[in-house]
C-alpha positions in Angstrom: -39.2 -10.2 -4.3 -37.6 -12.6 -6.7 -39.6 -14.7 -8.9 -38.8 -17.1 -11.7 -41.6 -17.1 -14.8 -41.9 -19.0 -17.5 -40.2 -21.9 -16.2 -36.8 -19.5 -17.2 -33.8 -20.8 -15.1 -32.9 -16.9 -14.4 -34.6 -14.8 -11.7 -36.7 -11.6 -12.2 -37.4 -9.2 -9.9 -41.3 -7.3 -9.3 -40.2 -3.7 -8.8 -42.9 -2.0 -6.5 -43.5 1.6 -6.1 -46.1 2.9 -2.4 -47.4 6.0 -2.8 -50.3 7.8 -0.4 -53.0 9.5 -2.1 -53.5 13.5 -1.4 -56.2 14.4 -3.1 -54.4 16.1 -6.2 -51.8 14.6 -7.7 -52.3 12.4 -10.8 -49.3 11.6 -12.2 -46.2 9.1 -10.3 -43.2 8.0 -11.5 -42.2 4.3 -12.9 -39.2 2.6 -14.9 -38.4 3.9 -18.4 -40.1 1.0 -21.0 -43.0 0.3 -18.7 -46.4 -0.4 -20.5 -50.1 -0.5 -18.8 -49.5 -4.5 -20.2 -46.0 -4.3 -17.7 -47.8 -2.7 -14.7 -50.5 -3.2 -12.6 -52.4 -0.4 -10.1 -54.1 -0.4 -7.0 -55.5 1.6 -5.2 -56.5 0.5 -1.6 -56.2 -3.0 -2.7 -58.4 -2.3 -5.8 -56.8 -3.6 -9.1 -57.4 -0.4 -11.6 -57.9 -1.1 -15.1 -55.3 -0.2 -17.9 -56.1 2.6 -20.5 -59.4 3.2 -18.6 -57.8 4.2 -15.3 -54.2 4.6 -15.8 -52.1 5.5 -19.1 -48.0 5.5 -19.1 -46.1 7.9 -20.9 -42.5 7.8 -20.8 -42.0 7.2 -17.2 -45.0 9.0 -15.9 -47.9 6.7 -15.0 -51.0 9.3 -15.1 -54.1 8.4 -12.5 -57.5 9.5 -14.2 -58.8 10.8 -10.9 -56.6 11.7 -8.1 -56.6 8.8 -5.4 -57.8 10.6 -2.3 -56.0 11.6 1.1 -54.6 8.6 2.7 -55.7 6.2 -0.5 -52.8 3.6 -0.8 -51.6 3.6 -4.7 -49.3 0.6 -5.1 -47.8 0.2 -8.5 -46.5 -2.8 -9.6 -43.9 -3.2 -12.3 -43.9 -6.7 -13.7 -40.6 -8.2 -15.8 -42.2 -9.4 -18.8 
């Protein structure tokens, strides 16, 4: 999906990452530089809330609790 932002005459692309919950795992994968101020989380269509439900390290994005089986985790990575 291209977008243009800030009136900027150069397009940016939204880099989205579908995962499926299974009960366990915490931790997926997202670009090297993101931020919880670059990304946004839902799961199931539920926006989670940065440093309270998600942290990024690196390029793992960590999931306080473990979506559940068949819980839709969409991450978002935005180009600011």
């Amino acid at each position: 999906m291209v977008r243009y932002i800030n009136g900027k005459d150069r397009p940016t692309e939204i880099n989205v990452r579908v995962s499926t919950g299974d009960g366990s795992t915490r931790t997926f994968t997202c670009t090297q530089g993101m931020t919880v101020d670059k990304v946004l989380v839902t799961e199931n269509g539920v926006l989670q809330r940065p440093t309270v439900d998600y942290t990024i390290s690196g390029t793992t994005l960590t999931i306080g609790t473990a979506p559940e089986i068949g819980v839709q985790v969409i991450i978002r990575e935005l180009p600011i």
